[in-house]
Structure formats: structure tokens, C-alpha cells
N, C-alpha and C positions, 0 to 999 in steps of 0.2 A: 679331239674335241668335235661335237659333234652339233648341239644344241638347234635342232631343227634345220641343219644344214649351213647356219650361220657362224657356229662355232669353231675355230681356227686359231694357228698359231705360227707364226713366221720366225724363224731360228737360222741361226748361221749352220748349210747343210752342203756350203764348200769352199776349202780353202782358197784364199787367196793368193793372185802369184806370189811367185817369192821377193819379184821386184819392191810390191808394196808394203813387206818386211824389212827387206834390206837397205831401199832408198834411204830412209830414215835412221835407220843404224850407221848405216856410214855419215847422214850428217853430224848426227851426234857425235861419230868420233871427229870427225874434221872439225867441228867447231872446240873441242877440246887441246887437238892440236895445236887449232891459231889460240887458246888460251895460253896454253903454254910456251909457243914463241911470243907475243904480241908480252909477257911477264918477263921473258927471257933478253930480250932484245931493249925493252922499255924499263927494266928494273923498277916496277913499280911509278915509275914520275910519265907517264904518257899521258895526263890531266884524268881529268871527270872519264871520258870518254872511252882512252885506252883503258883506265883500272876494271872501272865495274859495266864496259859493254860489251867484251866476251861470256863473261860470267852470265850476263842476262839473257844472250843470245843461247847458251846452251840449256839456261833451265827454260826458255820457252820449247828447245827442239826437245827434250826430254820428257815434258810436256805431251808436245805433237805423238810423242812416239806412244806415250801411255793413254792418250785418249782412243787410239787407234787400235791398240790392244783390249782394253776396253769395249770399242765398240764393235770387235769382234767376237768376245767370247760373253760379253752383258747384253748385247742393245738386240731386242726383238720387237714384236707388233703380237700383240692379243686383239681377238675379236671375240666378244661373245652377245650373249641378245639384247644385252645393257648397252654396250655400245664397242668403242674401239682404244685399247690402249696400246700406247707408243712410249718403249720403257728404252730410254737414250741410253748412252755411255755411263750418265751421273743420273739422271733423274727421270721420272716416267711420268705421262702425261695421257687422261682419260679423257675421253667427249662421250658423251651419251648421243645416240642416235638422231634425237630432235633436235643437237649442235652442230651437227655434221652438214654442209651444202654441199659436199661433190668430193670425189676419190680419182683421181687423176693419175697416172701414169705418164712420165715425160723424160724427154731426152736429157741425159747427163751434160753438164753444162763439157764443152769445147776442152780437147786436151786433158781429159782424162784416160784416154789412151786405154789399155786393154788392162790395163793398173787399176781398174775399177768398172763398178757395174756401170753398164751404159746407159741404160734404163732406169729410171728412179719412180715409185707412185708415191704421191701427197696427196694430204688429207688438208680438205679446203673448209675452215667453219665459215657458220650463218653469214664471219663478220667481214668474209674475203679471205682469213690469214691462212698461209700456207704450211704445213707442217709435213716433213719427212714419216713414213712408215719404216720402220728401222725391219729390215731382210729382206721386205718386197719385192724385189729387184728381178734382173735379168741373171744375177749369179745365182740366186734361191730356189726360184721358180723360173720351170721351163716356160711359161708365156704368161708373164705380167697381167698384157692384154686381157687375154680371157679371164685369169682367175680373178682380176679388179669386175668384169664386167658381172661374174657368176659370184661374185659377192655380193656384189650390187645390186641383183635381182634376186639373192635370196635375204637379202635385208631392209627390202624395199617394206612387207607389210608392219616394219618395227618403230619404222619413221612416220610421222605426223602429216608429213608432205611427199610429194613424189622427186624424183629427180629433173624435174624439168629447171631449166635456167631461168633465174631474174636478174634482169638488168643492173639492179642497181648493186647487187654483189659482184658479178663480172667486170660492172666498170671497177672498181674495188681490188678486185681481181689483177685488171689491165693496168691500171697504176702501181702495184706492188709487183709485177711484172716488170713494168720499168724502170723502178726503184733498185729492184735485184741489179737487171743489167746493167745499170748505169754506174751503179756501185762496183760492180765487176771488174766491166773496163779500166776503172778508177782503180781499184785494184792491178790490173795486169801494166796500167801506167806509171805505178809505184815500184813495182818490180821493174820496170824497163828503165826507170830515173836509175836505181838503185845498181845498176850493170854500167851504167855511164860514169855514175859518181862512184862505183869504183874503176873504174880507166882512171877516172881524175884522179883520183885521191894517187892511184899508183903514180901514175906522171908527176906529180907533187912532191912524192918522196922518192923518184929517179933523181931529180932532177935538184934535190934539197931545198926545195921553198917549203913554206907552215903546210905542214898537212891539219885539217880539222875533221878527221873520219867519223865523230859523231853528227858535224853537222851536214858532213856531204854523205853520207851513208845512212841518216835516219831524217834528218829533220829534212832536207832537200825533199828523198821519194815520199815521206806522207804528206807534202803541203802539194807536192804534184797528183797526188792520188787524189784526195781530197777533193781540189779543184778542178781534177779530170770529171770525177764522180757527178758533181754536182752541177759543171756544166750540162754532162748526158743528160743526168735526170730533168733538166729543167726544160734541152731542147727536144726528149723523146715524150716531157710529159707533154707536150703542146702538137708536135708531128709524130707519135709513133709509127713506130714499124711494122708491117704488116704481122711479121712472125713474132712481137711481142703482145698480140692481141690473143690471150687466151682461149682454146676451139673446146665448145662443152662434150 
């Protein structure tokens, strides 16, 4: 694609490890095996929780496993002089040029390990919101950097405006910035509940007292996540972080 130089097409043009194949496969089977002891063991009478929260837990990892496929062999990024389209795992999403406020390249959030690109670029509309470029990356393209910036000047005369920064979408910006990370944390605090409440749950059935694994293995880490979440965002929307302040 060529279209005065703006014309481009972002495609999956390397595999990934085979970690980010496999992880996933293996959880799927392991969540199938605790199906089949947790049915084995409990004969059916383990209440609400044991019957149908194996069961749920695997069609979400099978799930997991099929978006990912997905969005390896569907999800690319078109650019042509119209504008820029971003076609996801399931659905593709257009901006015309005069929607667009900035094209950003940024580091992959923490613990993504070599299991994925490290580099991510987003496409920022008029209104602050953030969207992923599906292939953009550091796996696709040898330097992010440059090829965002040589986009960027060659589709500069198709935009209404130039690329300079306004305040009042960065501040926009800087709040859905800390929206993300607060929610994140909140995240990785659900997961940390969720490693404790199961020690517990196991200490509970060592030990033969009620085990309740739906409500210490589900309802415990999302009301901890939750409330980790909304702490952050409340105390980073009022003192943010120096590195959550978006650099144009």
C-alpha cells in the first residue's frame, strides 16, 4: 500500500514464543483436571460452587486461549488517506484523520516478560481515549519509534490540524492514565487475595473445618481488587505520579 506514502498495513510477520502458546494450553488442561477430581472426589454435592465453578473456570481459559489465536492470525492495523483502521480479534474500528489527536508508542505494562511485545503504539482520539494498533509493536516492526514518527509526518497534510498538544485532552489523557493503573494494581491485588484464599481454603480442608472455595476463591479477590482499584484511582487522581503523566 502505497497511497502517497501514507498507505500501510501492520500484519502478524513473527511468530510468537512458544511459551505464549503453551502457557495457555497447559492451563486449560489443568483446569480440566481439577474438573474432573473436584466431580470425582465431591460426587456431584460440593454445593453452587464446587458443581458449576470448574466448569466456568475452563470456558473462560478456553476462551482466553481462542482470543489469542485470534488475535494472532485476525487482528491487524490499516492506514490509508481516509484514516486509520484497527480490526481486533472480533471487531475493527475506523477513525478518519480529523478524529485522531496523537499516535503514541508506549511501554508494555510490567511482567510481560519476553512472552510479548514490549512496545505497544496507541491511537489517542479528539476525546483523550486510548486504543491499541493491533501489530504495531516491537515484534512487527524493527523500530516502533521511527515508523509511528514517519507516519506521522507523512499524514500530517490529511489532518485539519497539526500535531501539537492541547491541554485540555492530555489532562483527559492524564486521568485515563490513572484510571488504567489504578485499575491494574486492583488487578494484580485480586490475584495476590486469590493465592492466599487459596493457602486458606487448603488449610480448611487439611484440617476438616467448611471449606467455602466459591467465596474465598471468587468473591474474597474481586471485592479486594475492586477496592484496591478505587482506592489508587482516587488517591493518584488527586497526587499523580510523575510517570503517569502522559510525555507528547
Amino acid at each position: 500500500m502505497d497511497e502517497g506514502g501514507v498507505g500501510r498495513e501492520y500484519r502478524r510477520r513473527r511468530r510468537p514464543p512458544l511459551a505464549y502458546l503453551v502457557l495457555p494450553g497447559l492451563l486449560v488442561m489443568n483446569a480440566f483436571i481439577q474438573i474432573s477430581r473436584v466431580s470425582g472426589d465431591r460426587g456431584g454435592d460440593g454445593g453452587a460452587g464446587g458443581r458449576w465453578g470448574p466448569p466456568v473456570f475452563a470456558v473462560l481459559l478456553v476462551l482466553a486461549v481462542a482470543r489469542v489465536a485470534l488475535e494472532q492470525f485476525r487482528a491487524h492495523t490499516r492506514v490509508t488517506t481516509a484514516g486509520i483502521t484497527a480490526q481486533g480479534p472480533v471487531r475493527a474500528r475506523t477513525w478518519a484523520w480529523s478524529e485522531i489527536y496523537d499516535i503514541r508508542v508506549e511501554q508494555a505494562p510490567r511482567g510481560s516478560g519476553r512472552a510479548a511485545p514490549q512496545w505497544l503504539t496507541y491511537l489517542y482520539d479528539v476525546q483523550g481515549r486510548r486504543f491499541l494498533l493491533w501489530q504495531l509493536n516491537d515484534w512487527q516492526v524493527d523500530d516502533p519509534y521511527a515508523e509511528v514518527a514517519e507516519l506521522c509526518l507523512a499524514a500530517a497534510p490529511l489532518r485539519s490540524y497539526t500535531w501539537e498538544p492541547r491541554p485540555d485532552v492530555e489532562e483527559r489523557i492524564r486521568r485515563g492514565a490513572v484510571r488504567r493503573r489504578a485499575w491494574l494494581w486492583g488487578t494484580y491485588g485480586a490475584l495476590g487475595s486469590m493465592l492466599v484464599m487459596l493457602v486458606v481454603s487448603f488449610g480448611l480442608v487439611v484440617t476438616g473445618r467448611p471449606d467455602h472455595p466459591f467465596l474465598l476463591i471468587v468473591c474474597v479477590p474481586l471485592a479486594a481488587g475492586v477496592a484496591l482499584g478505587a482506592v489508587l484511582q482516587w488517591y493518584w487522581g488527586v497526587r499523580p505520579p510523575r510517570s503517569l503523566t502522559p510525555q507528547p
